[in-house]
Structures are given as structure tokens and as C-alpha cells.
C-alpha positions in Angstrom: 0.0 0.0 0.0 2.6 2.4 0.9 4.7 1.4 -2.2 1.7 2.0 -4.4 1.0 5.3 -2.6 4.7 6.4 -3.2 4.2 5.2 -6.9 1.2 7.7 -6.9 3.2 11.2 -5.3 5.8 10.0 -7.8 3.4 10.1 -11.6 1.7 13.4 -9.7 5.1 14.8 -9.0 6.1 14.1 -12.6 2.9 15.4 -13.9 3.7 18.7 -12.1 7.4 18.7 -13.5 6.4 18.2 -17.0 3.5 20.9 -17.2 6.1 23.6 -15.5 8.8 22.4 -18.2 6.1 22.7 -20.7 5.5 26.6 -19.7 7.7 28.9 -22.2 8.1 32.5 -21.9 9.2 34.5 -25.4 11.1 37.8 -25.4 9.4 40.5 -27.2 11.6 43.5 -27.8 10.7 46.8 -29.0 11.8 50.8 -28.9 8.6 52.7 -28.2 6.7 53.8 -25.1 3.0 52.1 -23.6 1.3 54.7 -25.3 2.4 53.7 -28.7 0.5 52.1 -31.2 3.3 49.5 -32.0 3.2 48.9 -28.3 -0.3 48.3 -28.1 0.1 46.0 -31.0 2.7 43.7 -29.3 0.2 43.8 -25.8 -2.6 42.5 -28.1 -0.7 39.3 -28.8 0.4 38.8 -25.8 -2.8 39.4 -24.2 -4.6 37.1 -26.3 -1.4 34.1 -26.3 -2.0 34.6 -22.4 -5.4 33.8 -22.7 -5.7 31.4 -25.4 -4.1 29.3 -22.3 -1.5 27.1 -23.9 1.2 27.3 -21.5 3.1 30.4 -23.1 3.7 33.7 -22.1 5.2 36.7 -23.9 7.3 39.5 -21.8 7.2 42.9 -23.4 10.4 44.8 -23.0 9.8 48.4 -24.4 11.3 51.2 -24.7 14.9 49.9 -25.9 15.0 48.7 -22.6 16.6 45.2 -23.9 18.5 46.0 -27.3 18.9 49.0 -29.0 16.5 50.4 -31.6 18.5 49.8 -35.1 20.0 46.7 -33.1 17.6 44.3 -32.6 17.1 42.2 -36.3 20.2 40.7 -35.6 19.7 38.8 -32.4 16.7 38.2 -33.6 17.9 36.5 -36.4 20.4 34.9 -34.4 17.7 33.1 -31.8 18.9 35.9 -28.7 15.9 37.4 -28.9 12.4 35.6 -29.9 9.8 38.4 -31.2 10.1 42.1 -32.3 8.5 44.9 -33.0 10.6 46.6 -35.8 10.9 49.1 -38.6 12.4 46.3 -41.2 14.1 49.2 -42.6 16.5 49.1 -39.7 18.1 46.1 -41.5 18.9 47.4 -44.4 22.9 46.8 -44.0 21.9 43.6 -43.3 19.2 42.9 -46.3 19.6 45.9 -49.0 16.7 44.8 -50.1 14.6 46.3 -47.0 15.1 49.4 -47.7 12.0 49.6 -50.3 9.8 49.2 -47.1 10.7 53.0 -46.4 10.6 54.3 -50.1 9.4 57.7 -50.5 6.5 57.9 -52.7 6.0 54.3 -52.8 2.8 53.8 -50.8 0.1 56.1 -51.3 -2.3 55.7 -48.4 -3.5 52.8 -45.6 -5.4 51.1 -47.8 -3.0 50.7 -50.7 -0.6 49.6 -47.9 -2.6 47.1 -46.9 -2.4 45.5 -50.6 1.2 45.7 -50.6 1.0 43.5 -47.6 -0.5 40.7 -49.5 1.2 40.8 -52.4 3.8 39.1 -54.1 5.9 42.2 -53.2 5.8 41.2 -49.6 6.3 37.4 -50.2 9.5 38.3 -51.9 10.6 40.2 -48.8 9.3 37.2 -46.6 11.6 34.8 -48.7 14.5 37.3 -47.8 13.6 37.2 -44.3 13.3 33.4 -43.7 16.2 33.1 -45.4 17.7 35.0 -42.1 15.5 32.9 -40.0 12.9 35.5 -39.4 9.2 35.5 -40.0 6.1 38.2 -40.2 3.6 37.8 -37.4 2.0 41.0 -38.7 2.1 43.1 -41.3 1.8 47.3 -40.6 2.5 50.2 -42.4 2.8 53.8 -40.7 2.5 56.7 -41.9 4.7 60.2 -41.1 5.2 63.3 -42.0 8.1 66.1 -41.7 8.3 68.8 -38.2 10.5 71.8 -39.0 11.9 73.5 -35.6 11.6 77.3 -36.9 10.0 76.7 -40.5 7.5 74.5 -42.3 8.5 71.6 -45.1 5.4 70.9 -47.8 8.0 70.9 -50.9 11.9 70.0 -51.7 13.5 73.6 -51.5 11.7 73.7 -47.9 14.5 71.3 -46.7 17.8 73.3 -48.3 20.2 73.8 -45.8 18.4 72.0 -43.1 19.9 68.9 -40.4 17.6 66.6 -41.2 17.1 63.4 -39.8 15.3 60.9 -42.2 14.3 57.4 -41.2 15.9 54.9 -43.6 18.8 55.1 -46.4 16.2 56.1 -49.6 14.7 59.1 -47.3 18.6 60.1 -46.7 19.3 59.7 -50.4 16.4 61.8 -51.1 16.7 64.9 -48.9 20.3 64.8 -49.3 19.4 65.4 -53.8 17.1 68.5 -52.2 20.3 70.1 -50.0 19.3 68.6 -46.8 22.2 67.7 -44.3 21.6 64.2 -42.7 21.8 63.4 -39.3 21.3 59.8 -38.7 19.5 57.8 -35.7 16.5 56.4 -34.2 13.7 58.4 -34.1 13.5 57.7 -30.1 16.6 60.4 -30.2 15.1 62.9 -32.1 13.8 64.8 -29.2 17.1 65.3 -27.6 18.9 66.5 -31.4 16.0 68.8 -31.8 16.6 70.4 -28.1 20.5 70.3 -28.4 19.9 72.1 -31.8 22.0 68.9 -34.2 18.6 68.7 -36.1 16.8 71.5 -37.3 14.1 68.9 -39.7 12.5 65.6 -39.3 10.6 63.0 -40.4 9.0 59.7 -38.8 5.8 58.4 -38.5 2.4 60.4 -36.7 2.8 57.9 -34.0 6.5 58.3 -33.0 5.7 62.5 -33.5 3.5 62.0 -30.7 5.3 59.4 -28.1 8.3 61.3 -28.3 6.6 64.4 -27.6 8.2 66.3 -30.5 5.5 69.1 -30.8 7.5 70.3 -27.9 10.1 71.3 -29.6 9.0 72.1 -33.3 7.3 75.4 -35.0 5.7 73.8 -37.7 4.1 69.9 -38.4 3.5 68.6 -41.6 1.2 65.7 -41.1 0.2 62.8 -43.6 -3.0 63.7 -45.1 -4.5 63.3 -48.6 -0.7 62.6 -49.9 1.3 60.9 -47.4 5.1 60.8 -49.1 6.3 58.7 -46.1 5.0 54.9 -45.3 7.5 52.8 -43.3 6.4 49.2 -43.0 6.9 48.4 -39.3 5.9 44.7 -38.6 6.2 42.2 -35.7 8.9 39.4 -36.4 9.4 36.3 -35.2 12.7 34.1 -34.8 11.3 31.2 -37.2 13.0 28.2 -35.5 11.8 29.5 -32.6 7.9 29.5 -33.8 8.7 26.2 -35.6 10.1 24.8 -31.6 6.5 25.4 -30.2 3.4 22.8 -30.3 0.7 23.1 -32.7 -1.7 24.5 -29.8 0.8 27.4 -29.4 1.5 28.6 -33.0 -2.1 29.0 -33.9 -2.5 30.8 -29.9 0.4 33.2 -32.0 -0.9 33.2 -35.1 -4.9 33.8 -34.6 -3.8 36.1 -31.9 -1.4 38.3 -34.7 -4.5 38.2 -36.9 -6.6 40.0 -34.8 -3.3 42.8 -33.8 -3.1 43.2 -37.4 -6.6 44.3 -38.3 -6.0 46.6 -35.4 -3.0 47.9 -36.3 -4.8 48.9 -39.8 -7.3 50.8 -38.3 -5.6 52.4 -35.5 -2.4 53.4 -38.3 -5.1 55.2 -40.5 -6.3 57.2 -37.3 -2.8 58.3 -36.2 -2.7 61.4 -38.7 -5.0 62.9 -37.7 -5.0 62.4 -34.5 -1.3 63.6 -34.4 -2.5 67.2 -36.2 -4.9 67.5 -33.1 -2.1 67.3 -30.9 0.5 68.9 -32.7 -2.0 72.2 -33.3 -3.7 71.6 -29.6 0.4 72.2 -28.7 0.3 75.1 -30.7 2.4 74.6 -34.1 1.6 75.8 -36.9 0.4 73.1 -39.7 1.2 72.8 -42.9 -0.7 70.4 -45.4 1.4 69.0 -48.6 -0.2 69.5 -52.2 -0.4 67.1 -54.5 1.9 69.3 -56.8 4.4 69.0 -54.0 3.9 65.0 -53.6 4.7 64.7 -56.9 8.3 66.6 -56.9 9.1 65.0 -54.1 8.9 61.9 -55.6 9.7 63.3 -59.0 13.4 64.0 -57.0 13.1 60.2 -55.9 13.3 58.6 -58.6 16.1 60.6 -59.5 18.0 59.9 -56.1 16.5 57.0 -54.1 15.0 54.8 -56.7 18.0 55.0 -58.9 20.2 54.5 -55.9 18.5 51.5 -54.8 18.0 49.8 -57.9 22.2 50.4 -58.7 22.7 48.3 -54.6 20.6 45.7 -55.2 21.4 42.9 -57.5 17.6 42.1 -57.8 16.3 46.1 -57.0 14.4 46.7 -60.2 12.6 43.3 -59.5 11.6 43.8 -56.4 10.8 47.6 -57.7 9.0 46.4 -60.3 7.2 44.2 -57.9 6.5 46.9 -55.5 5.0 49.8 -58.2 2.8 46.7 -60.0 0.7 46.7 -56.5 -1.9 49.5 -57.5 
């Protein structure tokens, strides 16, 4: 009796180790703060993971409290870090090819975005990424605008002279063909370059203009509206071994989970505009709207800098070009 008693503590004891060792916790790194939309994004899966109840749990680590903002594809990539939430433009040293995901010109709205997300554009990209062990959760375009700190920017000459800062190589290659100085970095440091005087012009999405409070230290916002020259596809990722690692019950948890943050992340992108004029004019700057007459030299001066540019870097550019201007 006591033998078979013992036997008993034992299979319960066993059954207790295997469901702890069973438990996994991923690593979800990203560079924003709660308020964000790319935060609430990341919560939203791991909310719904939590509750789907299949023995995983996903820890947030925000802002770049775990890697560095422009640093984080590579441990990703790598297996040091399990989930991101990441401008894929970032990676461009890495993969040349990410750099059309911040193309000036090259989105024209949310919706149109949307397409390019299911496309065979974006399956090109994925191919790229897999091959780097990285996968797309979900899909998300932003949009942004330009802040001047004593004048507004609608057209190119607007920019002459200025320190800008420019998320992603084809912005830099862009501003830089319309006299700009470039000042690169994150746009969690914009904020500090804009009160220490290196940057004198910006652009980012509405979403970081508002997190990082920079109608604090700006005269004039020019906010994505009818024409938006500036889309930045801004995904989460996922080390693919690691998703492949899990059990069936826990991928689809992750994947009917990302679903539902990505129809989110569509709607809450397309209010971000406009709810980042409300705050920017509540804060008092001025606003400025860009015309379609000066959406079209901007990008008329693109494909003169950045499009060329990219197309001479990449072996396959004008594919994947091609690829990405067939999406209408």
C-alpha cells in the first residue's frame, strides 16, 4: 500500500514537473513607449497568447530597454531574442533589399498599404527574411510626416540647408538630392537633437511625433493627409526556429492572436494622422498640409535619387521595384 502510494506522489510529481517544463516564456523587444500604437500592438498578442491558455507567455520589454532600436534584427535572427517589433528598414545593412519598405512615394495611403502586404511584393521580402531565420507575425505600415523647428516643409526647396534626420537610407538619399544635411539615428533620439539644436528637420511616423513628444520642440508639423510621401512598414517578427520549436496549440495561440493585432494595427495606423494634427495644433504649431503638386516633386526627385540609388545596390532592386509599383 505504501509502495503504491509512493508510486502515486511520484506520476503526480512528474505530472507537475512536465506541465512547469512545458510553460515557455518569449522575449518581445521593441523601442517605443505604452502609449504607442506598436506597443499596443505587441500587448494584443500577448494578451490574447496569455489567454488562449496554452502554457506560453510573452514578456514585453519596451522602450529599448533590452537592445537598441536599429539593433535588434540581428539577435533576432540569431535566436537571442524571440519576437520584435521593428521598422524592417532598420536592417537594411543587413538585407539591401529592406530598404524599399521605407521608399518615398511608394505607398500612397493605408489602404493601398494594406495591398502591398498581401502581395507578391511582400512574399519576396518574406523569402529574404526566412532566409535570415525571421518570420512576419503581422504586417503594418505607418505613416509620417516632416516637423520643422523654426520653419515648415510641404515641398523640396523647404529642406535646403536643413539637419535633417530621415528614417531609412532612400529618405537620406532623397533629402540629401534637395540640399538637406543628414543626421542619422533612431527616431527615439530625435527629441534630444531637436533640443540640443544637431537637427533642425525631421521625419518619422504620426505615431512616433507624438510618443516622443516632439511638438515640444518644433514650429511647424506637416502631417500625412491626402498625400502621405512617407509609409515605413513596421511589422512584428518572429525568430522562425523558434515558432517552428513550439506545439501546434501554441502557433495557432500566435498566429490567430497576430491576426486580430493586425486588423487593429490597420485601423488604429489610418487614425494616427489625424490624431497627431490635433495634438501637434492643440500644442500650438503651426500646420502645414502637402499638395499634390508638391507630392509629386518629391517623388519626381526620388526617382532621380532613391530609386536609382537602390536599384544600382541591389542585384535584384528593379525586380523587387517592379514588384512593388505593380501593387496598385
Amino acid at each position: 500500500m505504501k509502495t503504491k502510494f509512493m508510486t502515486t506522489l511520484a506520476s503526480v510529481a512528474c505530472l507537475v514537473c512536465g506541465t512547469t517544463a512545458s510553460a515557455e516564456t518569449l522575449r518581445l523587444s521593441h523601442q517605443w513607449s505604452n502609449k504607442d500604437v506598436r506597443h499596443q500592438v505587441a500587448q494584443m498578442v500577448a494578451d490574447e497568447v496569455a489567454a488562449a491558455d496554452v502554457d506560453l507567455e510573452i514578456q514585453i520589454f519596451g522602450s529599448k530597454s533590452l537592445f537598441k532600436p536599429r539593433e535588434q534584427y540581428r539577435p533576432l535572427s540569431r535566436g537571442q531574442l524571440d519576437m520584435t517589433v521593428f521598422p524592417l528598414s532598420y536592417a537594411g545593412g543587413q538585407q539591401p533589399a529592406f530598404n524599399l519598405t521605407l521608399m518615398p512615394g511608394m505607398v500612397k495611403n493605408h489602404d493601398h498599404a494594406a495591398r502591398l502586404n498581401d502581395s507578391p511584393f511582400m512574399a519576396a521580402l518574406e523569402e529574404k527574411m526566412a532566409d535570415d531565420d525571421v518570420m512576419v507575425l503581422v504586417h503594418g505600415y505607418l505613416a509620417g510626416g516632416f516637423v520643422g523647428k523654426d520653419k515648415c516643409i510641404t515641398a523640396p526647396e523647404d529642406v535646403q540647408g536643413l539637419q535633417t534626420r530621415a528614417a531609412g537610407k532612400a529618405f537620406e538619399q532623397m533629402l540629401a538630392g534637395a540640399g538637406a544635411s543628414i543626421a542619422s539615428m533612431a527616431s527615439s533620439e530625435i527629441y534630444n537633437a531637436m533640443q540640443t539644436g544637431v537637427l533642425t528637420a525631421a521625419n518619422t511616423s504620426s505615431s512616433s511625433f507624438v510618443s516622443y513628444r516632439i511638438y515640444e520642440q518644433v514650429k511647424c508639423y506637416t502631417p500625412a493627409g491626402d498625400v502621405a510621401l512617407w509609409f515605413m512598414y513596421q511589422p512584428m517578427l518572429m525568430n522562425k526556429s523558434k515558432f517552428e520549436s513550439l506545439n501546434s496549440d501554441q502557433q495557432k495561440a500566435i498566429l490567430d492572436a497576430s491576426a486580430k493585432a493586425q486588423a487593429f494595427y490597420l485601423e488604429e495606423a489610418k487614425k494616427q494622422d489625424a490624431a497627431s494634427e490635433k495634438v501637434f495644433s492643440d500644442a500650438g504649431v503651426e500646420i502645414a498640409h502637402m499638395s499634390p503638386e508638391d507630392f509629386e516633386a518629391w517623388r519626381a526627385l526620388a526617382q532621380e535619387t532613391s530609386y536609382k540609388a537602390f536599384v544600382a545596390d541591389v542585384p535584384d532592386g528593379q525586380a523587387l521595384l517592379d514588384l512593388a509599383l505593380a501593387v496598385e
